[in-house]
N, C-alpha and C positions, 0 to 999 in steps of 0.2 A: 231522878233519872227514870227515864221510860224508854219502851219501845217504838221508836219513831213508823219505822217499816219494816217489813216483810218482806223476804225475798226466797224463793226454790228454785234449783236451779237441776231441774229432773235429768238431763244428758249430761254427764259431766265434759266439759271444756263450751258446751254452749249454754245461750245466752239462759237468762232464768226469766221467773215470772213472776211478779208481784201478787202477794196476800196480803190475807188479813188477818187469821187463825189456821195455825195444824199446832197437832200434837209433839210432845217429842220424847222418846222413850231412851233407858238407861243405854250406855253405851251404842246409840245410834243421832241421827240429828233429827232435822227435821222430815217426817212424813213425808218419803216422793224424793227428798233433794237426794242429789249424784245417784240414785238407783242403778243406771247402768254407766257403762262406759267403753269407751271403742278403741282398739289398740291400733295399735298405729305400726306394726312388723317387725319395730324392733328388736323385738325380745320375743320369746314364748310366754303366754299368759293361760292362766287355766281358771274357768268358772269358779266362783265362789272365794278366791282367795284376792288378797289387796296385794299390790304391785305399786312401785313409786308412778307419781303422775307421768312421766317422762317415757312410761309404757303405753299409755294414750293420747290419742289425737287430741289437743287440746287447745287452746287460745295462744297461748306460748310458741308451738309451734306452728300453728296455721292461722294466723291473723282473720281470716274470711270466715272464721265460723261465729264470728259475731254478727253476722249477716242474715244466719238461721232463724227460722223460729220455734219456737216453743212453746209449747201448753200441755196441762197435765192436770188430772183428776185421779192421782192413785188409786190403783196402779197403770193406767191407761195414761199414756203419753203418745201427744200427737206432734210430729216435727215434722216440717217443710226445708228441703233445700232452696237457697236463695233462688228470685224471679220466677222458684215452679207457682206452678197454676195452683190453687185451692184443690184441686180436684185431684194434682197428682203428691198430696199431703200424706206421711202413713202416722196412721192410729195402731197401736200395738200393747198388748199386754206387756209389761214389763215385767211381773213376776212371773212367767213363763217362759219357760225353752222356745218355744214356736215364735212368741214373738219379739225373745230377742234375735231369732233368728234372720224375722224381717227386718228388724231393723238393721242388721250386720250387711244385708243386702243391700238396703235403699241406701246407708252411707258408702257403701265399697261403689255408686256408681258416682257416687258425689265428689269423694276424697281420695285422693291420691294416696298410695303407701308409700312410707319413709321408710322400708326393709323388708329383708327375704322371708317374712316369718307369715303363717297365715294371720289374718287379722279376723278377733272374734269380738263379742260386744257381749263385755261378763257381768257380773253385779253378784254383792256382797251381801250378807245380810246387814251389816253394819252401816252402808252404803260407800263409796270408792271416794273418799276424801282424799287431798295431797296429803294433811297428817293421819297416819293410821288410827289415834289416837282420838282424834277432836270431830263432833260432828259440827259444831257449831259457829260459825266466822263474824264477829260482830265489830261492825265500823263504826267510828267518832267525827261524823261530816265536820265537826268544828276543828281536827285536825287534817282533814282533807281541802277547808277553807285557809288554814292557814299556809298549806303547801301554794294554794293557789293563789294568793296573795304574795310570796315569796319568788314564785317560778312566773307570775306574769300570765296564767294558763287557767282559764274555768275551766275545774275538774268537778266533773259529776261523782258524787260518792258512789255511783255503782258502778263505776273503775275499779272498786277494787272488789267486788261481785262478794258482799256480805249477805251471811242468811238477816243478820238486825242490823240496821240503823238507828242510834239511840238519841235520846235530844235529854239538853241537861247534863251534859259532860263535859268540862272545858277542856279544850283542846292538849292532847298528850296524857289527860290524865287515866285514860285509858291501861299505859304502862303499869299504871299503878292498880291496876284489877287484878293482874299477875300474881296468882296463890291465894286467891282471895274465892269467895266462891257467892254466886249470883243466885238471889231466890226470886223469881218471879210466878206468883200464884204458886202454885205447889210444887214446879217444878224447881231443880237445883242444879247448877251447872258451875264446874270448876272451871276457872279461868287458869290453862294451863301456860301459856307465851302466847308471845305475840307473832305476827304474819312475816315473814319474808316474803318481799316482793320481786316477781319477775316483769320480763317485757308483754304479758298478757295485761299489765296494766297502761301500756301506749296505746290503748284502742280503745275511743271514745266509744261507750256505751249507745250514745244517739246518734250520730251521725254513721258509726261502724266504720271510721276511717283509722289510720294511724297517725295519731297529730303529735305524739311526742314520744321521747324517750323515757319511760317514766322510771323505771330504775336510777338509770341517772338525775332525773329531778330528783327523785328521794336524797339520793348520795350525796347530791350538790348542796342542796339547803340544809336537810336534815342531820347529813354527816351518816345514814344510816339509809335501809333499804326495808323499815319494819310499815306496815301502815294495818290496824287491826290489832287483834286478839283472836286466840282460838282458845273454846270452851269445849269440858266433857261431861254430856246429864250423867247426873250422881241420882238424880230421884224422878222419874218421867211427871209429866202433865203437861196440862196446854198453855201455847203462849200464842198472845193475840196483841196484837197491834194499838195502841194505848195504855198495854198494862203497866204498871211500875216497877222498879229493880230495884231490891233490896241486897246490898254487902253485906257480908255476914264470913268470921274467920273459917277459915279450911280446917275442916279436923285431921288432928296427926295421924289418923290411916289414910288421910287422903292428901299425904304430901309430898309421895314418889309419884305422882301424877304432873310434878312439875318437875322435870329435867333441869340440868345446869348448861347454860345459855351464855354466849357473849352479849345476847341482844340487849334491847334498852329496856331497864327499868332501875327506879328510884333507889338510890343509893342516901344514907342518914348521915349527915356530917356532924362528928364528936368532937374536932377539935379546930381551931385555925390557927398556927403557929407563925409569927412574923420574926423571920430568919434577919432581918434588916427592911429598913423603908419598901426596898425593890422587890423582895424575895418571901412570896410567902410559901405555906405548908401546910392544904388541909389534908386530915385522918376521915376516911370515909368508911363505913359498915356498911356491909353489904346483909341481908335481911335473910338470902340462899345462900349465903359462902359460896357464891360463882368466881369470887376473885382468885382463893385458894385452888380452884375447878381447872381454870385455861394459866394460872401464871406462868410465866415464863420468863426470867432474869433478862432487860432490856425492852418489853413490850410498852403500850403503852395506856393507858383510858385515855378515851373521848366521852367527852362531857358536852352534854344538848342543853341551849335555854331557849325557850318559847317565841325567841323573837320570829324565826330559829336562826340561833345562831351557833355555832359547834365550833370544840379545837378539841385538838390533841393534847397530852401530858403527859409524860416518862412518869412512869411509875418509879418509887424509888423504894420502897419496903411492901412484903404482902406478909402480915402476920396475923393467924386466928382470927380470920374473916375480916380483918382490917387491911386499907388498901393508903398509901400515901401516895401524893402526888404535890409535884414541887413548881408553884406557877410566879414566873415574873410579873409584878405588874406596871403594866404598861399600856393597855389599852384598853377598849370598855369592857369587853369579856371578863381578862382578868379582874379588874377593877371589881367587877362586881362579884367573882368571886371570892376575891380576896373580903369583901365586907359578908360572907354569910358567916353564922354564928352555929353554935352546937344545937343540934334539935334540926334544924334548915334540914329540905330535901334534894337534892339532884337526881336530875336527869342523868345515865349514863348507860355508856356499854362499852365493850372487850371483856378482856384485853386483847390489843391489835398489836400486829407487828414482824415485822420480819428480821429484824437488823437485834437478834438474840444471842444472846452469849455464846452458848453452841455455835453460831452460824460465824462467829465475829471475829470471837478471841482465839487466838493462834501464836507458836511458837513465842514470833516476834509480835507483839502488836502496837501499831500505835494510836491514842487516841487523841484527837487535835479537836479542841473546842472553844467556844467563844461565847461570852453573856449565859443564858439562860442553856444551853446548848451544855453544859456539864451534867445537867440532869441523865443524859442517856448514860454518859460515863456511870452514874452512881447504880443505875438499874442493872450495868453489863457486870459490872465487879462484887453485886451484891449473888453471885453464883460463885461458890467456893469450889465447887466444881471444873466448872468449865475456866476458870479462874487460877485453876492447881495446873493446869496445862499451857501455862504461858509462862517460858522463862525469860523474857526479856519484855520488862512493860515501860512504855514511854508514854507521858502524857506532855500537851503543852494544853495550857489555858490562859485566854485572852482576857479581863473583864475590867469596868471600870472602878478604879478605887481601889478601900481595903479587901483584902479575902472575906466571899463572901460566906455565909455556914456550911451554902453548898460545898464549894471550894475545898473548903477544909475537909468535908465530910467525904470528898473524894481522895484527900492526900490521904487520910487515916487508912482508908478501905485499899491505895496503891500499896500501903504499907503492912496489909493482911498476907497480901501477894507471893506465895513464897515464890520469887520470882528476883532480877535486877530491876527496879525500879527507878526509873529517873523521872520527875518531874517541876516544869516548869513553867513559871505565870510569869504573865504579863498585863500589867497595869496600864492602858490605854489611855489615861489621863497624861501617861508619863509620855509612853512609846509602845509600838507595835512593834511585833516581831519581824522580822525578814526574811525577805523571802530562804535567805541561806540559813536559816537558823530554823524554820519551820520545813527544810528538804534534809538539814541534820538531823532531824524525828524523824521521820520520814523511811530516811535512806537504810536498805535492807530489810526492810519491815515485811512478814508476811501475812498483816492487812493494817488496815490503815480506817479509821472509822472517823470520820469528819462531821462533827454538831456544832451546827449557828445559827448564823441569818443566810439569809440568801447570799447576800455579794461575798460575805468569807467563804464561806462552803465550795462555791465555783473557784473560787478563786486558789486555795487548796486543793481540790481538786484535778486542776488543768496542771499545776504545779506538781503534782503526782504524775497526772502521764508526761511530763516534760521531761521526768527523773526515769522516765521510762519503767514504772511501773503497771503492771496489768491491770488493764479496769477491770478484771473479777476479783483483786484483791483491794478495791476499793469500794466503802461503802458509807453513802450518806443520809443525814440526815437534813433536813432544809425547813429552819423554823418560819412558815409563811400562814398566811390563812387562808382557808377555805375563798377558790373562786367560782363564781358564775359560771366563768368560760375559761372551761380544764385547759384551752389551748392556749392561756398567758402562761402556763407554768414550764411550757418547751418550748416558746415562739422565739428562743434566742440560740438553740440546739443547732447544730450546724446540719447537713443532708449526709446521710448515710445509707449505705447498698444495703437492699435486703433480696437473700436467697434461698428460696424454698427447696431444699436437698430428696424431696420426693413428685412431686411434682415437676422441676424446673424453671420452675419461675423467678427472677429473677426483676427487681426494678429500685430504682432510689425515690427512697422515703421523706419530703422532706416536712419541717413544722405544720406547713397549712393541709396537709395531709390527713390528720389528724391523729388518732391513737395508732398502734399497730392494726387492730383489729379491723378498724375502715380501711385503713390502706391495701390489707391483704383484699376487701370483700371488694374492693374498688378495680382491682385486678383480676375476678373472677372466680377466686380461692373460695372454696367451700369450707370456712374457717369454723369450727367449732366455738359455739359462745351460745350465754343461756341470759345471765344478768346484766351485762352490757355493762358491769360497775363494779367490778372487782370482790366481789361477795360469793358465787357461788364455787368458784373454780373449772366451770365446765370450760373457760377458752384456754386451759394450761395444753402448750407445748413445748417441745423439748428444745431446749437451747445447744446449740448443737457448738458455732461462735460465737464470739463477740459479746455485748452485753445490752441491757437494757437500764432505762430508768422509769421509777414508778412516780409522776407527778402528782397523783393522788395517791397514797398507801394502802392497798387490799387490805378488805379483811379477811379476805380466804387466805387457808396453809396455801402458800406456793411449794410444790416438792423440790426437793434437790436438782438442780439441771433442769427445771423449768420456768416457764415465764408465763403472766397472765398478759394477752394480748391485749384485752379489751379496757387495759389502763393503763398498759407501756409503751414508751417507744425507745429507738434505738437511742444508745447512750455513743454508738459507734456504728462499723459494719456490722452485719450478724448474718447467719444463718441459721435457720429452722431444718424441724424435721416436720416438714407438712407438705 
């Protein structure tokens, strides 16, 4: 592995410039890069201190500053706004007050402010990176080749605007630098996590236009929003352009430098346990004990393989950094994890989820499942908690043939319950159940949690509001996989009213509309949103009616009485507080 390219990017949110060699010193990055940066009104900002990027004008928010240009010989940086003349170009000291003054000038005639606040253009000595922590941004063009071959889209690897480009790294295995620590010539840089990405990566680097959604390509193909690593120098020296990179392990004072993450990295499979022909069970270790970190009874892992191809999996135990997950198999995914062996690595991250024991289990609850779709069951009752607070528990379960381990391993866990427990299967070889028989589960229930395939799940569920139960006390799960195109997964949703209770807006929403979030911006709504994909949480608003469905599953917390726009639509009427 080596360093392919070079990249500085002296203004932080605009464009950078290609090298060949700069130096790079302990707790800072590369010589020159993000030096300054320009706030954008938001918020109050004060010289010298680091502020979240979302304090600065940056690509995120202003799509056109990839139009600028840039050049720099630290600490002199020369920037042109778009179409100006060469002549009316400003050169400015950057480690000077005077002339970041100039430059807070020449941008304030250029950029618009987004708030009441004065706007100033500060710098750190560390330099003003999105992680406070990481000076260093290092990309894997042979995972940005595979996005591109997946999404249909040539994506130039400086979309996602790294200080390295490295060559000699097969695609994804980047994840796997994570805690590890990089020695290039003298220099040492810990590879802390990996990038979340935002919509500053829809803007083609060469043309400077907006050709794609790219958070959502991440989400779509990837199942995730990571593309990169970010590194912290542990030992300064120079890095130049052909050198080599040497792995080499993190010593244990330098291993609270790695946080505990949902994001993706390689998980060690210990065991694979076949439950029956259909039903396996692998035992995963996790290397950071992040599983023990985010658990939450009912969540789930998603698992990436390099086609890419990605699913979901109910967690069903988290013990002492071990994670289980319980996968049908049935199609190639499964298939081929069902055949990995102890030692094997995976791709993974979470845990996701929203539909958690806390959020689910109540007084009465019922749980109505079918095939592979009992797994949630086992993750929600593996909380003895939230589990102690339900005195009346109903399950019915559909599947074909004998009971399968799952099966069982849920009657045992209904019978932990200090609770009235009833439960009922049904063998579908034999007969399915009826429509009267699965509204006598049902009936009085206050919530109602439904895991399957697609066609049971609606079908269950319409059966619920028919019983005249509230769709906030209904909550699903829907075993499908990963699409192309998020709008197959609600093109069969009936049209529903949407009203914005501060504004006055008021319009119906129907399928070809597409999430909430376009529909509101298609109406003039000045809608909060940052990810476009369910990850960061900036488009949550307040659910005021009515309810939503999520046809993709965030990985952001959604708060109580909110909803994330930019991946829901209505499941009925609703109104907002926007």
């Amino acid at each position: 592995m080596r360093i392919d390219q070079m990249f500085r990017f002296p203004i932080k949110g605009l464009p950078g410039e290609p090298i060949t060699s700069a130096p790079v010193e302990v707790g800072r990055g590369i010589l020159g890069d993000r030096s300054v940066a320009f706030s954008n009104g938001t918020v109050e900002v004060a010289d010298g201190e680091w502020n979240s990027c979302l304090s600065f004008t940056i690509l995120k928010n202003n799509k056109s500053l990839q139009k600028w240009s840039v050049k720099s010989e630290p600490p002199f940086i020369t920037v042109s706004a778009p179409r100006e003349a060469d002549g009316d170009a400003l050169t400015f000291d950057s480690s000077h007050v005077d002339g970041r003054r100039e430059l807070r000038e020449y941008l304030s005639v250029h950029l618009p402010t987004q708030g009441p606040y004065r706007r100033d253009v500060i710098s750190t000595p560390n330099g003003m990176f999105d992680s406070q922590l990481s000076g260093i941004s290092i990309i894997n063009p042979n995972t940005v080749r595979q996005l591109s071959k997946a999404g249909g889209i040539d994506l130039d690897p400086r979309r996602y605007r790294g200080n390295i480009l490295v060559e000699g790294l097969p695609a994804f295995a980047e994840f796997g630098l994570i805690g590890k620590v990089l020695r290039i010539d003298g220099a040492r840089i810990a590879i802390t996590k990996s990038i979340e990405r935002c919509s500053a990566t829809s803007v083609n680097p060469e043309t400077t236009e907006v050709d794609t959604n790219g958070p959502r390509l991440l989400a779509t193909h990837f199942g995730h929003l990571h593309c990169g690593i970010y590194g912290t120098v542990l030992t300064s020296g120079p890095l130049d352009v052909g050198s080599g990179i040497e792995v080499e392990e993190m010593r244990e004072e330098e291993s609270h430098l790695v946080p505990a993450k949902r994001s993706p990295r390689f998980a060690t499979v210990l065991s694979t346990t076949a439950h029956s022909p259909e039903i396996v069970e692998l035992t995963l270790s996790d290397p950071f004990g992040w599983f023990s970190e985010h658990d939450e009874a009912g969540k789930y892992l998603r698992v990436h393989l390099p086609d890419p191809l990605w699913r979901n999996y109910t967690i069903t135990s988290v013990n002492d950094g071990t994670v289980k997950i319980a996968i049908k198999v049935q199609g190639d995914v499964s298939r081929r994890l069902a055949k990995l062996q102890a030692g094997d690595e995976l791709l993974v991250s979470g845990p996701y989820g929203t539909m958690t024991a806390p959020n689910v289990l109540r007084r009465r609850t019922a749980l109505v499942t079918a095939g592979i779709g009992i797994t949630p069951a086992i993750g929600l009752l593996r909380d003895p908690k939230a589990a102690s607070l339900v005195e009346e528990l109903r399950l019915l379960h559909v599947e074909r043939g004998r009971p399968s381990q799952l099966s069982v391993q849920v009657r045992e866990l209904s019978s932990l319950v200090d609770a009235n427990a009833e439960y009922q299967r049904f063998d579908s070889s034999e007969r399915r159940p009826t429509r009267h028989e699965i509204a006598g589960i049902v009936d009085g229930c206050d919530s109602i949690v439904i895991c399957g395939p697609e066609g049971f799940t609606r079908e269950v569920h319409d059966l619920c509001l028919e019983q005249g139960i509230l769709p906030e006390k209904i909550h699903g799960e829907t075993f499908v996989s990963p699409q192309t195109d998020l709008a197959k997964l609600f093109q069969g949703l009936p049209a529903a009213s949407v009203r914005c209770q501060s504004s006055g807006t008021e319009f119906i929403w129907k399928p070809e509309d597409g999430v909430l979030l376009d529909s509101l911006e298609a109406e003039g709504l000045d809608a909060p949103s940052l990810c476009r994909a369910g990850s960061c949480g900036q488009c949550a608003v307040k659910l005021l009616k009515g309810s939503v469905t999520y046809p993709m599953e965030p990985s952001a917390a959604v708060p109580a009485g909110q909803i994330l726009t930019c991946v829901s639509v209505p499941a009925e009427n609703v109104e907002l507080d926007l």
